[in-house]
N, C-alpha and C positions, 0 to 999 in steps of 0.2 A: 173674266177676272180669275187669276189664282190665287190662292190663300196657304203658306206654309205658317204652321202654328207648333211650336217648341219643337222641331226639327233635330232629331240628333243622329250620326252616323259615325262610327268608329271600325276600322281595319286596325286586327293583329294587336289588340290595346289599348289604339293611338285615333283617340277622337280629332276626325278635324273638324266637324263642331257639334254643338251640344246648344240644344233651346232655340235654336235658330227660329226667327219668327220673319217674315217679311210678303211684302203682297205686290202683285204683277194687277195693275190695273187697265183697262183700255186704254188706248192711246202712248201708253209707257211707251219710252223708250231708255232702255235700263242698259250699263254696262255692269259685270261682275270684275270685280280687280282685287285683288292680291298676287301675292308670291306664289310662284311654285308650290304643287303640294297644297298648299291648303284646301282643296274640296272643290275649287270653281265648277271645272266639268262633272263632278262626281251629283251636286248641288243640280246643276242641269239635268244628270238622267234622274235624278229624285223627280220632281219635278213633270219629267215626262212618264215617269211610271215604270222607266227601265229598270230603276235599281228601289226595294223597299228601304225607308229610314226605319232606324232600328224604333225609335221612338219618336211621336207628335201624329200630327194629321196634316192632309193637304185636302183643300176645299177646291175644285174645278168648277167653273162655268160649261154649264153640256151644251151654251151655245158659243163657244171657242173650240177654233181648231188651233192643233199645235202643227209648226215644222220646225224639223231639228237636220241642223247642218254637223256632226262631228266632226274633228280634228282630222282624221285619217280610216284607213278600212273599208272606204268606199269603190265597189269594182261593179261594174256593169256590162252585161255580155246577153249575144244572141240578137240586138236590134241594132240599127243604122242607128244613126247619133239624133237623128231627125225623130223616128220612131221612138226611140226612149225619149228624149225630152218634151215630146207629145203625149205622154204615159199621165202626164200632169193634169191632161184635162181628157181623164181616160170617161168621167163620168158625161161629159158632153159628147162623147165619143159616141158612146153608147147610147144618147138621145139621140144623135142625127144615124145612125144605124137605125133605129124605132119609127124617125122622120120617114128613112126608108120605106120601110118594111110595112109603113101604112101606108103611104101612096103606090106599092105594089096591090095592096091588099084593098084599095078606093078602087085602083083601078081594073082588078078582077069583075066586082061585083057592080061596078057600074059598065062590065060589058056583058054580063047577064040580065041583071037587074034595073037598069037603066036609074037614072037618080034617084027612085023611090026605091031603091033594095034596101031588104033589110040590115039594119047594123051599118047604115051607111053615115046617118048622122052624127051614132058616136064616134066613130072613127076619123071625120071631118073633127069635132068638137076636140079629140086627143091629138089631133095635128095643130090644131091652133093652140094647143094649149103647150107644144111642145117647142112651137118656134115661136112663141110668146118668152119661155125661158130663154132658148140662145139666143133671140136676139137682145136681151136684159143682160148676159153673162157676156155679153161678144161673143157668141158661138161661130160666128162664120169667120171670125176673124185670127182661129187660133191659128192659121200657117207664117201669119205676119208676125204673131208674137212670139212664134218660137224662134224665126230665124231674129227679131231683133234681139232678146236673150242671148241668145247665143252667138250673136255679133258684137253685143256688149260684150261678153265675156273671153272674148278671143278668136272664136272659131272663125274661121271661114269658109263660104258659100262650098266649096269643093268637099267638104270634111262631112257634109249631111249625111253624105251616103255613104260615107265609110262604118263600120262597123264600131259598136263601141269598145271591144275588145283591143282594138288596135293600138287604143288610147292609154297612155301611161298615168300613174299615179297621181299627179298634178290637175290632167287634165278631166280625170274620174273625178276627180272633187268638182269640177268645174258642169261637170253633166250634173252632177248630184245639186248644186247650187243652185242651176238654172231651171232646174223641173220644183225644188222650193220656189223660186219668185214668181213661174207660171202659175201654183196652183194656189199662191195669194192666201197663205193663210192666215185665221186671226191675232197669234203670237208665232213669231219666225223669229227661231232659235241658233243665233251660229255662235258658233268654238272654233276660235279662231280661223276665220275665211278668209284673211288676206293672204296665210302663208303661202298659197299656190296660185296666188295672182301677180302678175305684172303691176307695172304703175297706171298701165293707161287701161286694163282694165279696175284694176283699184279705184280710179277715179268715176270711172261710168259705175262701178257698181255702190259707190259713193253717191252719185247725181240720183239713183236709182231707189236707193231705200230713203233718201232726204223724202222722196213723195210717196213712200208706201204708207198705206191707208193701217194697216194693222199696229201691232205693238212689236217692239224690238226687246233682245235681249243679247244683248254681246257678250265675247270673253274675249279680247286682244290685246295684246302688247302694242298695237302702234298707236299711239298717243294720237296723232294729229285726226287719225279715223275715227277716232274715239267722240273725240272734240266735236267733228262735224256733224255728229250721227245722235248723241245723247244729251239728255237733258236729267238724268235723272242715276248715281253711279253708287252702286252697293259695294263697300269694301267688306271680303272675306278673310278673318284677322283674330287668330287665336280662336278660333272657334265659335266666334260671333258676326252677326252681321251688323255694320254699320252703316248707313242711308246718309249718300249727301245729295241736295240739288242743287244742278247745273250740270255746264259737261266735264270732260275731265283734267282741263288746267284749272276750275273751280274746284272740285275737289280736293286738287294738291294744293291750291291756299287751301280751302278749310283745312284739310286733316292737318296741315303744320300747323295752323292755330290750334287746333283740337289738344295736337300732342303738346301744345307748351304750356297749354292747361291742366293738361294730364302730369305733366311733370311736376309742375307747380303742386297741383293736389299731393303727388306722390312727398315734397317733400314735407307737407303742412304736415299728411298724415303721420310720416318717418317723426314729425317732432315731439303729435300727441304720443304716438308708440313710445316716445324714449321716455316724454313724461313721466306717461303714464305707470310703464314700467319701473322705472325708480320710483316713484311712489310706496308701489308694492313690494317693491324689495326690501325699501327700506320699512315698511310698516306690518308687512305679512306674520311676523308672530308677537304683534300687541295686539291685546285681545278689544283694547280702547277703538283699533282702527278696524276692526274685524270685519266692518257692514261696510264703510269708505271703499277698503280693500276688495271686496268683494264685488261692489259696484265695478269698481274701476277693471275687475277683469273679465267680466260681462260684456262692458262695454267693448274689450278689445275685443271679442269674439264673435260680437256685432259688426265689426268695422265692415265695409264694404271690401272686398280683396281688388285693389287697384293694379294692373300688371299695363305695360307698354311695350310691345314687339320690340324686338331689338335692332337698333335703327345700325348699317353697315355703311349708310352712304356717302360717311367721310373716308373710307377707304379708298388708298389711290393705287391704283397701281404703273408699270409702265413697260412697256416692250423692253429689252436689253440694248444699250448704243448699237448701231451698228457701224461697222468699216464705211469711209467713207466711200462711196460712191463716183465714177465721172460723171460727165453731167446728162450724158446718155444713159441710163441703165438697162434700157433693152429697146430694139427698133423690130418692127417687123414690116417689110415689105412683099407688097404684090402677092400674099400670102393667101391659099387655097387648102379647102379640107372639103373633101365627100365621103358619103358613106356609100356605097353603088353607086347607084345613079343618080342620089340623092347630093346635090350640091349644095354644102350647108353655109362654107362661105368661102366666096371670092374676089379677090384680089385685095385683099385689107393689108391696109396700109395704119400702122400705129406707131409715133414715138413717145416712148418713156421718158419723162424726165428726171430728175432726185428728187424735183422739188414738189410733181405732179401728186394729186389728189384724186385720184378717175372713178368716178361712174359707171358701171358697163350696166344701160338701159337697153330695153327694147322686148317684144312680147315674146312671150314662153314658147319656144321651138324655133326660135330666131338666132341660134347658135352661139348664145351670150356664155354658158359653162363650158362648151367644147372649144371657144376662143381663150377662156380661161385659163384650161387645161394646159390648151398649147403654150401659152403664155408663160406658164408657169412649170414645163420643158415635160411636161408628165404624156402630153399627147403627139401623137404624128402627126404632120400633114403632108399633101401631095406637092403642091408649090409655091411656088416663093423663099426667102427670107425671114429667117431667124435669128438676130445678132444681140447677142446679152453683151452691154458694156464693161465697161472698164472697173474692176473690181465687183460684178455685180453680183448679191448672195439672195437670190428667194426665199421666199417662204409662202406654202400655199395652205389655203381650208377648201376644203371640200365639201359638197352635200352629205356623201358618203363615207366622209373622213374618220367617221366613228366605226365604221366596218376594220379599216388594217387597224384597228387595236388592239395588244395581247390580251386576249380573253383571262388568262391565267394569272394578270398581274394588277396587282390593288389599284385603286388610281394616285395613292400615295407616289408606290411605284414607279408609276406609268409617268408621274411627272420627275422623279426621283430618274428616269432614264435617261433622259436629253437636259437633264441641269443637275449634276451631280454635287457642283460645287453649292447650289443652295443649300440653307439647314432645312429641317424637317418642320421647324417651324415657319420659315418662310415660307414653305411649298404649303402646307396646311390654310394659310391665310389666304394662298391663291385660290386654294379648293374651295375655302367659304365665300368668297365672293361670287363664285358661280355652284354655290349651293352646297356643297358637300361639308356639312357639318359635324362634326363630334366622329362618331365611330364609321361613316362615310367614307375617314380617309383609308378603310382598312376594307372597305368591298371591294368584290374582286369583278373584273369589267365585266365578264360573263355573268353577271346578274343586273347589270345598270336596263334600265331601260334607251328605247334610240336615243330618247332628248336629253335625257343624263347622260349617254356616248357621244353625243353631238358636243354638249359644252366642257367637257371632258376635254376633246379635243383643241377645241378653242384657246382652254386654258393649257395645254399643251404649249400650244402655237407661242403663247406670250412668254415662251422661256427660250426661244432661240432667236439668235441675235440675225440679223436678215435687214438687207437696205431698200429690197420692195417684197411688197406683202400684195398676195394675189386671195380674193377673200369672194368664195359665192355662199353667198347668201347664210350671214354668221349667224343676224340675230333671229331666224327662225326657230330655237327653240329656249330663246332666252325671254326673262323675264324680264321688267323696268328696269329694275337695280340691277344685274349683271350687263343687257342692255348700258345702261348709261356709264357703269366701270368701263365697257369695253372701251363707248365713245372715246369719255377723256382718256383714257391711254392712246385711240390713235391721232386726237387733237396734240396731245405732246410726240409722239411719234416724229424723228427727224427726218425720215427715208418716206420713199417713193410708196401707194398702193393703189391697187386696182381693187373697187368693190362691185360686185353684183348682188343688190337688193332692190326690195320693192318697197323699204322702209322708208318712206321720206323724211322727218322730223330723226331717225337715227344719221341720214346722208347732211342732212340740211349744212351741219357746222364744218361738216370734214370736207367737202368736192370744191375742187376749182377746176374742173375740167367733166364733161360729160359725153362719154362715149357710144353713139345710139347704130344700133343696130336696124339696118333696114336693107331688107329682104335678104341679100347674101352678101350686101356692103357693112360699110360704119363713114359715119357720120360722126367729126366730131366737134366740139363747142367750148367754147372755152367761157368760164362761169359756173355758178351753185345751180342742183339740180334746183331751187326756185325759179331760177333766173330761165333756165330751159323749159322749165313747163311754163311759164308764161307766156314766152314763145313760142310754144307748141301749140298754147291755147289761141293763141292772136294767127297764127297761123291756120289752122284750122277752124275762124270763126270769120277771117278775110278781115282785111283792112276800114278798121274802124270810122266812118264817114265820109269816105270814098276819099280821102287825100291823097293817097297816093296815086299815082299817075299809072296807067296800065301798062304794060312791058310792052305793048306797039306804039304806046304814044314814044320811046327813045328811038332817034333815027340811027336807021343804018350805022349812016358813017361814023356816030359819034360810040354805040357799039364796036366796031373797030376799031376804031381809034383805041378806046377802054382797053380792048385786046391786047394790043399791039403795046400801049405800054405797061401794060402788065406782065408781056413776057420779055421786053426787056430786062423791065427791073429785075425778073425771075434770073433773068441769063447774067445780071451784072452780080444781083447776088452769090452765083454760084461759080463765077470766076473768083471772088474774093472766099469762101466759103472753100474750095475743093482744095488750095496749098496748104490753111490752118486745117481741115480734118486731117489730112494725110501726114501733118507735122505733127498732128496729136494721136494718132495712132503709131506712128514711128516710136515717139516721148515714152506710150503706155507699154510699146515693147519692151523698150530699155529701161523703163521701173521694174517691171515683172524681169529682167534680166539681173537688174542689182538686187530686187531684191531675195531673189534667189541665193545668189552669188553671199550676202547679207548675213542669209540663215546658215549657210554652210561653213562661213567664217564663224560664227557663235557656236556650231556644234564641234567646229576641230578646236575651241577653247577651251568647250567641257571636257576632250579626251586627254584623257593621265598621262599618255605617251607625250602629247604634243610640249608639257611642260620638261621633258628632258631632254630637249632639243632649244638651246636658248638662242640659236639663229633661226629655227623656224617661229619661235614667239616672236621675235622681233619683224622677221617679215610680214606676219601675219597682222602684228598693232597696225602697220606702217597701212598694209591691204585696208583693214576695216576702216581707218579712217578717210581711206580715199574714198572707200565705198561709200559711208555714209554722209561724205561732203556731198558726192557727186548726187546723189539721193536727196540731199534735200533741196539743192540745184533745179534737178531733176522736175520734183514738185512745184518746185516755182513757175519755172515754165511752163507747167503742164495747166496750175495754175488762171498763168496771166493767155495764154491760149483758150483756155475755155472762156474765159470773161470776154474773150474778142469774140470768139464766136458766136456767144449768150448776145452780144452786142447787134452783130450782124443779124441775127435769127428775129430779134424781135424788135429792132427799131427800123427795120426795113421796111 
């Protein structure tokens, strides 16, 4: 058990909290939730003893061990991957090294001394007493536990022996993680561990702490993790802690009941205050009321100080319209990218469509950001096809995307650069929804931190106008609330996106398509990422009651058969399908030709010369209105051609 008792810790000033009191008991399992900034992690290394609180005490049990997983920082070098996350049970290590060292040491003195040497009994009696332990701890069985860790968590058999230096930033957390769940301690501590997970490890390491014997304490933005794992959720909140049980869609009913009580009280109190006050104003120099008065301002100085966070989450915001789109907005075929000899992916084949919602799933090093990249025209690759459609305008986020930010310019600025026609107050309202409050908007980027450059960036993103949006992994340094802004602006979004996250409950409302990445392919599904991990699960748990029939019970010939009409239909599709693309690629030339043609009619109107020429004015009326008949012609067709092909493509 831990014990925090009037807890207080202040930076630069600025308490983020004061009195804190709350207790960690066996069995907990606790999540810490608020906003950005308020103290969550800082609360955690209190707690482990990393950081002193200015003021209270902390009570420990000396029979709890702690492990703490942090946010980022973690590198590991000098051991194979196998060897470090054996480090975990470096103390049983060092028993069956003793196990050794005594049967060398039996076996000396029982080939001088025969079984009556001396010193032979204790050292029999210290063997027994040493594989009495391993075998109580599973000692013999730690080469099984390390590879399943670390198969839960991504690795694979080949990776043991590589070095851990090898391993990139992501995947150091993931060593860091797994030598916490080997060495089983009795409060395990993580700050947010889903960010450098995949989904399907997400899920195993979901399956994994549901049966951990110890006590939990979480810090994470993904709600639905949250959900499965806690029973018990401390909100950090103006400098207090507040204690709800359940998990944490329990929580979010209570605390909105909480706050409409809270409100409620605020305005009872607002009424005694106005009472009261008039009272005293009006009574303060009769000397008849003098003791009334007096009372009455006592009391107000007594009053409880009631305050309620300032709730943002009616704010809406929304992407800019963008130009319409065809109905293609980018194709990639048969498409290859290596890095040496390393083939990360090949022959992927992906269509975009306006309407499309996509996924980009699959496990971390399985080329889901370098597909992105290219996607989103920022990367090369060696072959295939890259065809962006018909009017089509990107827009990409990056992991990295906080890096090309001008160091030099406020984030006022920095949004001020690519939406100039916004006011300063519209852009202001943008920054508070992804945190940047009061004098915020006047820091200059070279002092943000990454996660404040990360949604910097974000909010960036949300001032250019763009018909697909290519997005890895946005909400990892977002909170609930800016989290949930982000959603409902891509749920209103008209245009095309590709996301790559491991967030499920942030994917759940947006995906009707899911793009899964396997091995140097893609796979892809059409449906909500629920709908695909359901399938993923029924898939890898086999056919429920045996109904289904085994792929040899279908004969032969009726497998060919299947064949054979399926590459007709393919062949008859694609005789009706090859005249309407080539007629609508002809259509998209000759748009992009008028409207060409369009613009440079409207700029020889603006020039002063062309008005003293009253035969080239008249030519020119005569020109722009052919143009613009022909223009809208144009889109008719172009139009009622894609709804045949939309026709073709999906009722076939």
């Amino acid at each position: 058990m831990i014990s925090l008792q009037d807890i207080s810790k202040q930076f630069s000033g600025r308490y983020l909290f004061r009195d804190l009191s709350l207790q960690i008991e066996d069995g907990n399992r606790i999540a810490f939730v608020g906003r950005n900034g308020t103290g969550k992690s800082t609360l955690m290394k209190i707690i482990l003893g990393e950081i002193d609180s200015d003021t209270g005490k902390i009570i420990r049990s000396r029979f709890n061990s702690v492990g703490y997983l942090p946010q980022d920082s973690v590198y590991h070098a000098g051991r194979t991957l196998f060897e470090e996350a054996a480090t975990a049970f470096d103390d049983l290590n060092r028993l069956h090294e003793r196990v050794r060292e005594i049967g060398s040491e039996i076996e000396a003195l029982t080939a001088h001394g025969g079984g009556n040497a001396p010193g032979l009994q204790e050292l029999v009696n210290e063997m027994g007493r040493a594989q009495s332990i391993l075998e109580h701890r599973e000692g013999y069985s730690i080469e099984i536990k390390v590879q399943q860790v670390l198969s839960g968590l991504g690795f694979h058999e080949r990776d043991l022996s590589r070095m851990t230096e090898e391993f990139s930033g992501g995947w150091q957390m993931r060593i860091a993680l797994a030598k916490l769940l080997l060495r089983e301690p009795t409060i395990l501590m993580l700050d947010e561990p889903t960010n450098h997970l995949d989904i399907e490890s997400l899920e195993w390491i979901e399956g994994y702490l549901k049966g951990y014997q110890g006590s939990l304490v979480l810090v994470s933005h993904d709600s639905r993790f949250l959900d499965h794992l806690v029973d018990k959720v401390i909100e950090i909140s103006m400098g207090k802690a507040t204690e709800y049980t359940g998990n944490y869609s329990s929580y979010l009913t209570q605390q909105a009941g909480r706050r409409a009580i809270l409100e409620a009280s605020l305005k009872n109190r607002q009424r005694t205050i106005d009472s009261q006050a008039r009272f005293i104003e009006r009574f303060r120099y009769k000397s008849t009321k003098a003791r009334q008065v007096q009372s009455r301002i006592k009391r107000l100085e007594k009053m409880e100080d009631l305050t309620i966070e300032r709730e943002e989450s009616s704010i809406s915001l929304d992407f800019p319209d963008p130009p319409r789109a065809g109905r293609v907005v980018l194709e990639l075929e048969g498409l290859s990218k290596s890095y040496g000899n390393n083939m990360v992916l090949q022959d992927i084949s992906l269509t975009i469509e306006r309407t499309d919602r996509i996924a980009l799933l699959g496990p971390n090093g399985s080329g889901k950001s370098t597909l992105a990249r290219i996607i989103a025209g920022v990367d090369t690759f060696q072959g295939g096809l890259r065809n962006p459609g018909h009017n089509a305008i990107l827009s990409y986020y990056a992991q990295n995307t906080a890096d090309a930010l001008d160091p030099d310019k406020t984030t006022l600025q920095t949004l001020d650069s690519v939406a100039p026609l916004k006011s300063p107050g519209e852009l202001r309202t943008l920054l508070g929804c992804f945190l940047f409050t009061g004098d915020d908007a006047f820091k200059p980027v070279s002092v943000l931190s990454g996660g404040e450059k990360s949604r910097l960036a974000l909010a960036r993103m949300l001032l250019r106008p763009a018909n697909l949006l290519i997005m890895d992994e946005p909400t990892n340094h977002l909170d609930a609330q800016s989290k949930a802004i982000l959603q409902s602006s891509l749920l209103r979004f008209p245009g095309a996106y590709v996301i790559v996250s491991h967030d499920r409950d942030f994917l759940a409302p947006l995906i009707n398509k899911v793009a899964v990445m396997n091995g140097n392919g893609l796979n892809l599904y059409h449906g909500s990422v629920d709908e695909y991990l359901d399938r993923y699960h029924r898939e890898q748990n086999g056919p429920a009651g045996g109904n289904t029939p085994p792929e040899s019970a279908v004969s032969t010939h009726s497998q060919k058969d299947q064949k054979r009409k399926a590459a007709e239909s393919r062949q008859q599709r694609y005789k009706r399908l090859k005249p309407l693309k080539e007629s609508l690629e002809q259509i998209e030339k000759e748009i992009a030709a008028s409207e060409k043609k369009k613009v440079e009619i409207e700029r020889a109107f603006s020039d002063q010369k062309t008005y003293n020429n009253d035969s080239l004015i008249q030519s020119l009326h005569i020109e722009y209105s052919q143009v613009t008949s022909r223009l809208a012609s144009l889109y008719d067709t172009w139009t009622a051609t894609e709804e045949e092909i939309d026709e073709i493509t999906h009722n076939d």
